[in-house]
LUMVOKOL-478072 format. One line per field, with one value per residue (C-alpha): residue number from 1; x, z, y; residue in one letter. Coordinates in nm, 2 decimals, padded with zeros to 4 digits, always signed. Layout:
i: c(NUM / ...);
X: c(X / ...);
Z: c(Z / ...);
Y: c(Y / ...);
aa: c(a / ...);
***
This chain:
i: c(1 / 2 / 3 / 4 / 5 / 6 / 7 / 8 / 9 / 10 / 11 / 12 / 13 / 14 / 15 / 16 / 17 / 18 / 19 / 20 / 21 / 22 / 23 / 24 / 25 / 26 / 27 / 28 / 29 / 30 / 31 / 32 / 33 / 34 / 35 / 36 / 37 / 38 / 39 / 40 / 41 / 42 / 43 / 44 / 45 / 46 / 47 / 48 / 49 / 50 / 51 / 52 / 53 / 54 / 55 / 56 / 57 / 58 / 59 / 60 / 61 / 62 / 63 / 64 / 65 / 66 / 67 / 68 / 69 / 70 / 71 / 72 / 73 / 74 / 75 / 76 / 77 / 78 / 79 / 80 / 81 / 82 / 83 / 84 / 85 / 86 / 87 / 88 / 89 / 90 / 91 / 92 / 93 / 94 / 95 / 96 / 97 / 98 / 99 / 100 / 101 / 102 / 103 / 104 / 105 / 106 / 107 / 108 / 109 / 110 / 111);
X: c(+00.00 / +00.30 / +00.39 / +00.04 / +00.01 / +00.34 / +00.23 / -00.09 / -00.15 / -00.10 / -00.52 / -00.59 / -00.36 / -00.48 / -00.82 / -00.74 / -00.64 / -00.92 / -01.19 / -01.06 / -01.17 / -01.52 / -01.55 / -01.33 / -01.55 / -01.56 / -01.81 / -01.59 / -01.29 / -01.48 / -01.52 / -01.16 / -01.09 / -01.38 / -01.20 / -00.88 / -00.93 / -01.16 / -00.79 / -00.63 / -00.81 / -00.81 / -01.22 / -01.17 / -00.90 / -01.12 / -01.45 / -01.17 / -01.06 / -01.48 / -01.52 / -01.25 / -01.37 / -01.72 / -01.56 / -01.57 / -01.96 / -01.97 / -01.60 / -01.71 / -02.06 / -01.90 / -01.66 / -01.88 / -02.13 / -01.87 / -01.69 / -02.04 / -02.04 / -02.04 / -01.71 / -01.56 / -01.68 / -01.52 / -01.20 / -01.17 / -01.27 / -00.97 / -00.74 / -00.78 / -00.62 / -00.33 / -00.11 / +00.17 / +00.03 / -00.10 / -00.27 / -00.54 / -00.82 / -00.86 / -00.88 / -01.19 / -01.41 / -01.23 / -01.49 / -01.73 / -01.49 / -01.38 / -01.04 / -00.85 / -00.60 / -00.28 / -00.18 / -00.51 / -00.72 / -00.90 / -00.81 / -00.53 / -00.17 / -00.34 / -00.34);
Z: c(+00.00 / +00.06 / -00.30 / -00.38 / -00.13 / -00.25 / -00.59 / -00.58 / -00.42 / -00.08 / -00.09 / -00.25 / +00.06 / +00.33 / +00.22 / +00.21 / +00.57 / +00.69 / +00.43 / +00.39 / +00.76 / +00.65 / +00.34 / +00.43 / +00.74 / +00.83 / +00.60 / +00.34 / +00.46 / +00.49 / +00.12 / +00.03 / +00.23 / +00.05 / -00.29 / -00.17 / -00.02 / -00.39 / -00.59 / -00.32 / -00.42 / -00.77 / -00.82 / -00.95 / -01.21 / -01.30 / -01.36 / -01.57 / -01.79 / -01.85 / -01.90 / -02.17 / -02.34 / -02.39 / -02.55 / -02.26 / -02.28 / -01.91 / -01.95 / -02.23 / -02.09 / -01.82 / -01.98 / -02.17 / -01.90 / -01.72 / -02.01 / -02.00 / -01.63 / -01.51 / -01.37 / -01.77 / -01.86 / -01.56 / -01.64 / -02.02 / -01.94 / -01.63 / -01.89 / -02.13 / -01.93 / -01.88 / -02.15 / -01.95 / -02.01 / -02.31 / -02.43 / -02.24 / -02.35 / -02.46 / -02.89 / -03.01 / -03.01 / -02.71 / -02.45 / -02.73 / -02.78 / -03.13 / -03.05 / -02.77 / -02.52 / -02.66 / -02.33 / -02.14 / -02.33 / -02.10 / -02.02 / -02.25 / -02.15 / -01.86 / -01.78);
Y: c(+00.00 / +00.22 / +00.22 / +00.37 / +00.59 / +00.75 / +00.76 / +00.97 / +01.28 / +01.36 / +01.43 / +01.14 / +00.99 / +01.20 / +01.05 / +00.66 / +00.71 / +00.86 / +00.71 / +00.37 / +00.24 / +00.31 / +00.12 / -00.18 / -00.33 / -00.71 / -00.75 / -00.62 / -00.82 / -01.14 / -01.13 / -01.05 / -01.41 / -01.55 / -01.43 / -01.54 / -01.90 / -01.89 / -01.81 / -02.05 / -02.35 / -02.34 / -02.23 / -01.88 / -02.02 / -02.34 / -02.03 / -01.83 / -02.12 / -02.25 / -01.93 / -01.88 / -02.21 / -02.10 / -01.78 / -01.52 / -01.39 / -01.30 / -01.16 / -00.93 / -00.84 / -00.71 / -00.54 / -00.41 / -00.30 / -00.17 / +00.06 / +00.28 / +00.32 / +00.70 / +00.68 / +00.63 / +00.91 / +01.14 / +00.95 / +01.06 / +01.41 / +01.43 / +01.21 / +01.47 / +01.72 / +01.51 / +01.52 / +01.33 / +01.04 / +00.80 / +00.65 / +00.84 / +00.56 / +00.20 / +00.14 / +00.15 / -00.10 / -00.25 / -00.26 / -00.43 / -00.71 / -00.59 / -00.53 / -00.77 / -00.74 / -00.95 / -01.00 / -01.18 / -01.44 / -01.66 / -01.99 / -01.96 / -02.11 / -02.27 / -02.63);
aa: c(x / x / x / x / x / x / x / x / x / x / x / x / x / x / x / x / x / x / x / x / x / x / x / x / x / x / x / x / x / x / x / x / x / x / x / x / x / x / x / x / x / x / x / x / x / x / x / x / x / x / x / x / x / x / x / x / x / x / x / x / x / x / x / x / x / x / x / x / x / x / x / x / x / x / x / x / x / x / x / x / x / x / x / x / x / x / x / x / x / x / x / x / x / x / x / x / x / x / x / x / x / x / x / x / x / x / x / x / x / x / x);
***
């Protein structure tokens, strides 16, 4: 977390310390050990690798979904601003699956 912290801004920091408590309760860390023990013992690879075989649909629902969330949109305004950085956005026709990440395909080089 240290790394983080010391890489955004000292608001953005001052406001994990006093935020974070609030939104990470046992309820929320419960989960997180759900998720883990899940990662642990091979489940959330097995769902990853189906998922991958049946060609991704939830994977690229959600993608999809998620690309038109409110939050994009406040994102590519800010990244616009920023001309430090690049690319400010995903290609085109990322979000709707036409265009892949070489990197990630589910399930593949997996055994």
């Amino acid at each position: 977390l240290q790394y983080m912290r010391y890489s955004i801004s000292d608001t953005a920091e001052y406001g994990d310390y006093v935020s974070g408590p609030r939104i990470i309760d046992e309820r929320i860390r419960a989960e997180m050990k759900q998720i883990l023990a899940e990662i642990r013992d091979g489940s959330f690879a097995k769902r990853w690798i189906e998922e991958g075989r049946r060609g991704a649909p939830e994977f690229k629902r959600l993608r999809a979904e998620n690309a038109k969330a409110p939050i994009e949109a406040v994102g590519a305004e800010l990244r616009s601003h920023m001309d430090f950085i690049g690319p400010k956005s995903p290609p085109d026709g990322w979000a709707e699956g036409q265009r892949e990440k070489a990197e990630s395909v589910p399930g593949e080089g997996v055994a």
